[in-house]
Each structure stands twice: as structure tokens, then as C-alpha cells.
C-alpha positions as a LaTeX table, in Angstrom:
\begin{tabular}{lrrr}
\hline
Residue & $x$ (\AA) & $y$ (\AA) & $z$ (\AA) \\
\hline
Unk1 & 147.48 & 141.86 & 75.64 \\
Unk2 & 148.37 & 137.95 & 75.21 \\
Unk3 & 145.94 & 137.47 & 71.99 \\
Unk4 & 147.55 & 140.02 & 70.01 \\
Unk5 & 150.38 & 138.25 & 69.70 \\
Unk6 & 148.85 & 135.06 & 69.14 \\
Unk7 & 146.43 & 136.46 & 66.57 \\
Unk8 & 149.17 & 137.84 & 64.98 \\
Unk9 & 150.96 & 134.31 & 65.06 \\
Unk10 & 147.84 & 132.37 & 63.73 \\
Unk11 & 147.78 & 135.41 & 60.81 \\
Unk12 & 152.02 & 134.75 & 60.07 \\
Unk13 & 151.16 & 131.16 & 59.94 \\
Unk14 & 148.15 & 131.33 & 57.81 \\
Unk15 & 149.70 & 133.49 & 55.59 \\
Unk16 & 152.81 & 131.56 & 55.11 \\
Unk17 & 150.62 & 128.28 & 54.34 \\
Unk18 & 148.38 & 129.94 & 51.66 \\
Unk19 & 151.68 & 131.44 & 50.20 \\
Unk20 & 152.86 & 128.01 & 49.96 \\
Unk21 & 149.94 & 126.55 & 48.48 \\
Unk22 & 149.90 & 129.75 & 46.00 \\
Unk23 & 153.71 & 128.83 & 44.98 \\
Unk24 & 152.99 & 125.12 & 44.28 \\
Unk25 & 150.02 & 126.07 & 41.98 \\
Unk26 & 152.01 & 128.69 & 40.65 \\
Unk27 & 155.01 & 126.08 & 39.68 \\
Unk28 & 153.01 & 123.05 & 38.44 \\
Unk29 & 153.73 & 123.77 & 34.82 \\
Unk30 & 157.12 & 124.46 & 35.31 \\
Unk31 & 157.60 & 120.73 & 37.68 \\
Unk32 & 155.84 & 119.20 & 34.52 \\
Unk33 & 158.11 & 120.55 & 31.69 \\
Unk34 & 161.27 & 119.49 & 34.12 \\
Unk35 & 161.40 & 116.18 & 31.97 \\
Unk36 & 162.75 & 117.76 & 29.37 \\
Unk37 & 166.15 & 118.37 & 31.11 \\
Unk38 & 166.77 & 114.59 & 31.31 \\
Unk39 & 168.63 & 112.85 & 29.02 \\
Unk40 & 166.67 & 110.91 & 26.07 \\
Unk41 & 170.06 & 108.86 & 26.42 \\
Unk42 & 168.53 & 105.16 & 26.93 \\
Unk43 & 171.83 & 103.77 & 29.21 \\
Unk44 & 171.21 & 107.51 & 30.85 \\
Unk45 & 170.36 & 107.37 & 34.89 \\
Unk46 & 170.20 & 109.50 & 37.01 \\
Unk47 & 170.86 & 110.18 & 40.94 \\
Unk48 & 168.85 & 111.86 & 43.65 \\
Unk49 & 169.40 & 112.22 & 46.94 \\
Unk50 & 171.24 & 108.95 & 46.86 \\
Unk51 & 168.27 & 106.98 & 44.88 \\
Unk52 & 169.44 & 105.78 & 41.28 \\
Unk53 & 166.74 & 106.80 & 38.69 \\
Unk54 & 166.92 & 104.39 & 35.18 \\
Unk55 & 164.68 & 104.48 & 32.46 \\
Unk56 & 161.84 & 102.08 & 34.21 \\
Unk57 & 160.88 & 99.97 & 31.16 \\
Unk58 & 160.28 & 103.21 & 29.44 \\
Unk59 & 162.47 & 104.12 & 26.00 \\
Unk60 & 164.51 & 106.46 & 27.65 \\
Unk61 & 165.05 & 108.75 & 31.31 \\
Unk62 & 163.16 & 111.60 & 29.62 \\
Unk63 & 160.05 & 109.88 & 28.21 \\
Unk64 & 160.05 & 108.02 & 32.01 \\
Unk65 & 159.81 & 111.39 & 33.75 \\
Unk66 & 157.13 & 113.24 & 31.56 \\
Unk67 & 154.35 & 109.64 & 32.28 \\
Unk68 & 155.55 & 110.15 & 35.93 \\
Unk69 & 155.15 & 114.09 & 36.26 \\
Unk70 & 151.74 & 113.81 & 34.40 \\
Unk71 & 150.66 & 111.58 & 37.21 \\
Unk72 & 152.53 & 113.56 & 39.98 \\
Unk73 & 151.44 & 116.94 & 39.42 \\
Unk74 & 147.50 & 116.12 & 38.97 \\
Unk75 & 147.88 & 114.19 & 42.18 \\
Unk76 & 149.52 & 117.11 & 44.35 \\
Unk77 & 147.10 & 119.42 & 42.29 \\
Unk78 & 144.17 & 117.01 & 43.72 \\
Unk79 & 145.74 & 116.98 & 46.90 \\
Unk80 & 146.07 & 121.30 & 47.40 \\
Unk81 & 141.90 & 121.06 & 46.32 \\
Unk82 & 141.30 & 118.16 & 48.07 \\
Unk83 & 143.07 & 120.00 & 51.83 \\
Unk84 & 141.70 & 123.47 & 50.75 \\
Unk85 & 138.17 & 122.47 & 49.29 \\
Unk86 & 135.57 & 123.89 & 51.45 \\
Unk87 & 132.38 & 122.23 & 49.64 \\
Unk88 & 130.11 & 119.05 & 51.48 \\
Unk89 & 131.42 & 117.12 & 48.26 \\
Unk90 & 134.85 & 117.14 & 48.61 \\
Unk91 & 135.43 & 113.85 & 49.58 \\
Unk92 & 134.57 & 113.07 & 46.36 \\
Unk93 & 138.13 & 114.50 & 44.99 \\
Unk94 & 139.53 & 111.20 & 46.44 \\
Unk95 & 138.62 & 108.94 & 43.51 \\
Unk96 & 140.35 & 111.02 & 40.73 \\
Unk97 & 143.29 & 111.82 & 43.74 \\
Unk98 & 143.31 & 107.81 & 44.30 \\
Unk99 & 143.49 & 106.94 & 40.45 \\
Unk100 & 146.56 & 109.14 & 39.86 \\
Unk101 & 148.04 & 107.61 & 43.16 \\
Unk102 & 147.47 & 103.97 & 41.74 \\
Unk103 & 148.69 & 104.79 & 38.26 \\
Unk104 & 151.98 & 106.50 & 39.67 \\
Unk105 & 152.49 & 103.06 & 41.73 \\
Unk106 & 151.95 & 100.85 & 38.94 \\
Unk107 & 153.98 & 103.16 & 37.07 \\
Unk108 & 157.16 & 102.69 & 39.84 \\
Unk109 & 156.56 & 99.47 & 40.58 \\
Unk110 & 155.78 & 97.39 & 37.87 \\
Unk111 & 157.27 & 95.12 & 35.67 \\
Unk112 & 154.27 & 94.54 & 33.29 \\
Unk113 & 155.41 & 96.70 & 29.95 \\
Unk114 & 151.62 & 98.30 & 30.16 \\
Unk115 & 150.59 & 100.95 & 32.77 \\
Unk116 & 147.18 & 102.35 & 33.42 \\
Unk117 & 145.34 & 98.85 & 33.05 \\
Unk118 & 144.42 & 97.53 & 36.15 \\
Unk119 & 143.78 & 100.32 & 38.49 \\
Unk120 & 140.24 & 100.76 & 38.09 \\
Unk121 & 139.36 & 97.69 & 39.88 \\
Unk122 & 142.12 & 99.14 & 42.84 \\
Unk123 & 139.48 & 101.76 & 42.37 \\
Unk124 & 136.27 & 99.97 & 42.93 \\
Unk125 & 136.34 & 99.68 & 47.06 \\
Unk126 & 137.60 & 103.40 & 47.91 \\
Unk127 & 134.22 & 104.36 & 45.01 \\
Unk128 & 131.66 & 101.85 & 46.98 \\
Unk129 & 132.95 & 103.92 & 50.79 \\
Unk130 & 132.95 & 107.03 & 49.37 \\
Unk131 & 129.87 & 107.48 & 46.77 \\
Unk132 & 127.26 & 106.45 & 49.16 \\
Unk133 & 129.23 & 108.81 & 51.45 \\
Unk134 & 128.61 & 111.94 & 49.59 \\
Unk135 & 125.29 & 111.05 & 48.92 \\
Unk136 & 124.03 & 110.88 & 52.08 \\
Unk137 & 125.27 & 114.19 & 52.84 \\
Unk138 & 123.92 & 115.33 & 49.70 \\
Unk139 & 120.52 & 113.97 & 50.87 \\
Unk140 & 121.13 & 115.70 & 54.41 \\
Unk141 & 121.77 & 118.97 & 53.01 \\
Unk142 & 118.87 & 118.69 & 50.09 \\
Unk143 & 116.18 & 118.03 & 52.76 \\
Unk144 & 117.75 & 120.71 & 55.46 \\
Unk145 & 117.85 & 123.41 & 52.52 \\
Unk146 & 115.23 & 122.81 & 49.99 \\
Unk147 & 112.38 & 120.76 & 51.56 \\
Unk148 & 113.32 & 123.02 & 55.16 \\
Unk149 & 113.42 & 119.17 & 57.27 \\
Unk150 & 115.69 & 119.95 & 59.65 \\
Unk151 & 116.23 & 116.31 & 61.44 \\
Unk152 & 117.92 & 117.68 & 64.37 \\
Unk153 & 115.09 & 119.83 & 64.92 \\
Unk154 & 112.65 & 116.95 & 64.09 \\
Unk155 & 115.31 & 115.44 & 66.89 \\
Unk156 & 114.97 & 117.90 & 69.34 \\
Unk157 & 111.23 & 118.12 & 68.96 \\
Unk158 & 110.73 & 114.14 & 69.70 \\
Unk159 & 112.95 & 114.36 & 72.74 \\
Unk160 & 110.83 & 116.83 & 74.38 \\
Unk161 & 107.55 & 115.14 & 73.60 \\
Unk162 & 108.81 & 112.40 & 74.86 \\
Unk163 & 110.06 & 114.27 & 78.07 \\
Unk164 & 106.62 & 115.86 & 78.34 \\
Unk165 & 104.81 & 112.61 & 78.16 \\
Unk166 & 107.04 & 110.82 & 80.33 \\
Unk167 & 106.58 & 113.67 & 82.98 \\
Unk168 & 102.09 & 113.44 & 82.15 \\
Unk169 & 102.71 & 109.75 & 82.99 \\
Unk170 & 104.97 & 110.30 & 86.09 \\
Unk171 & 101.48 & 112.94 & 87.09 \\
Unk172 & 99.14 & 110.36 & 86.75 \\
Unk173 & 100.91 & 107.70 & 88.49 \\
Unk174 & 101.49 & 110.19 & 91.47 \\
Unk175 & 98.00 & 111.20 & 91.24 \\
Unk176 & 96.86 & 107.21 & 91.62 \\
Unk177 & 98.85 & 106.43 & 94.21 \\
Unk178 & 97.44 & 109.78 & 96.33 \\
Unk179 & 93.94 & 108.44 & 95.75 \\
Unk180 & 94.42 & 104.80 & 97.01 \\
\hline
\end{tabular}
């Protein structure tokens, strides 16, 4: 009787996340064409939520938001894949996710008058972790499914050898020490 109702909470809870994640997706153009609602005014700020939005270095408030929305919704995009992709190379969404994530923090918190310069080197470390990452799973899965090596099984089958001979050796030494 108890795991109906949890079932049926797990299912209300499921639901409500994938309707979520459905609704995001569903907006993203819409979040990306809000720029044009801002003034093109260049004195124009703006507030939110207490935080004073200005023009950033940018010509005006409007131009400002459309660079910063074309970074934010690819990143929260990257983010839905990245938390809903169920593929053994998914970890390699981070590099594109981690480029928009740079380029929205230069973007912010700059004061150079050019963006998207410098992040690929930001890049570099987070590619050298994560390439050799998703190849080695690559080369896991490769030789498990198309040359049929399983290495656990190779694993398994080593372990009880060794058991076996271990236990052959244990014999014989038994077996000496009965005939002395």
C-alpha cells in the first residue's frame, strides 16, 4: 500500500521536472528576442531586483543585452542537454557549455573594449581533463561492444585462476608436509 503513493510521488515529481525542462526549451527564442524591449537609449539603465544594469562598454542597453542573451541562452540550452544527455559522451558538452560560460564572464566583467578573445586558452585545461576522459570511455565501450573484450570478465576470470592456483599450491604444500 506505501509504494503507491510514493510511485505516484516520484511520477508528480518527474513529471513536473520534464515539464520544466520542456517550458525552458520551449521559451529560449522568446528570452533571446527580450533585448529588443530595452532601450537603444545610450544614458538608458536599467534596474533588476535591486542590481543597476548600464550599457557595459557596449553602444547602448539593447545592443548589451542581445551579446549577453546569445551567450546565456546557448549556455542554459547546453546545460538542459548536458543534465538530460543520456550518451557515454556527454561530458564532452562541457567544453562548448564552458566557452559560453567564459565569454558571458568576460562579457560582465571586463573592461577590455573586445570580448571573445582570450577564452580559449581559459579553455585549454577543462579540454586536456576532459578529452582524454571521453576517450577512454570511448575505448572501454569500443572493445566491450565491437571486439566483445569484456575486461571485467577478463577481471573476473584472472581472479579465479589465481584463486585456483593459490588453492593447487596450498594442496601441494599440505601434501609435503603429510609425507615428511
Amino acid at each position: 500500500m506505501r509504494e503507491k503513493p510514493k510511485r505516484s510521488r516520484q511520477a508528480k515529481k518527474r513529471i513536473f521536472i520534464e515539464s520544466l525542462i520542456a517550458f525552458l526549451i520551449v521559451v529560449s527564442p522568446f528570452i533571446f528576442k527580450l533585448h529588443q524591449y530595452l532601450p537603444i537609449d545610450p544614458e538608458a539603465t536599467i534596474n533588476v531586483f535591486g542590481y543597476s544594469i548600464d550599457r557595459n562598454g557596449f553602444e547602448d542597453l539593447n545592443t548589451y543585452a542581445w551579446f549577453l542573451l546569445g551567450k546565456l541562452v546557448p549556455l542554459y540550452l547546453l546545460v538542459i542537454w548536458f543534465l538530460t544527455c543520456k550518451h557515454w559522451w556527454y561530458h564532452i558538452i562541457l567544453i562548448p557549455l564552458l566557452m559560453y560560460a567564459f565569454q558571458i564572464f568576460e562579457v560582465i566583467y571586463s573592461d577590455d573594449n573586445f570580448v571573445d578573445t582570450e577564452n580559449l586558452l581559459w579553455l585549454l585545461p577543462v579540454c586536456m581533463v576532459v578529452i582524454p576522459f571521453v576517450y577512454l570511455i570511448r575505448v572501454k565501450l569500443y572493445d566491450k561492444h565491437v571486439h566483445g573484450i569484456d575486461l571485467e570478465a577478463m577481471d573476473a576470470e584472472l581472479k579465479e585462476l589465481k584463486e585456483k592456483e593459490r588453492q593447487r599450491e596450498l594442496k601441494r604444500e599440505e601434501k609435503e608436509k603429510r609425507a615428511s
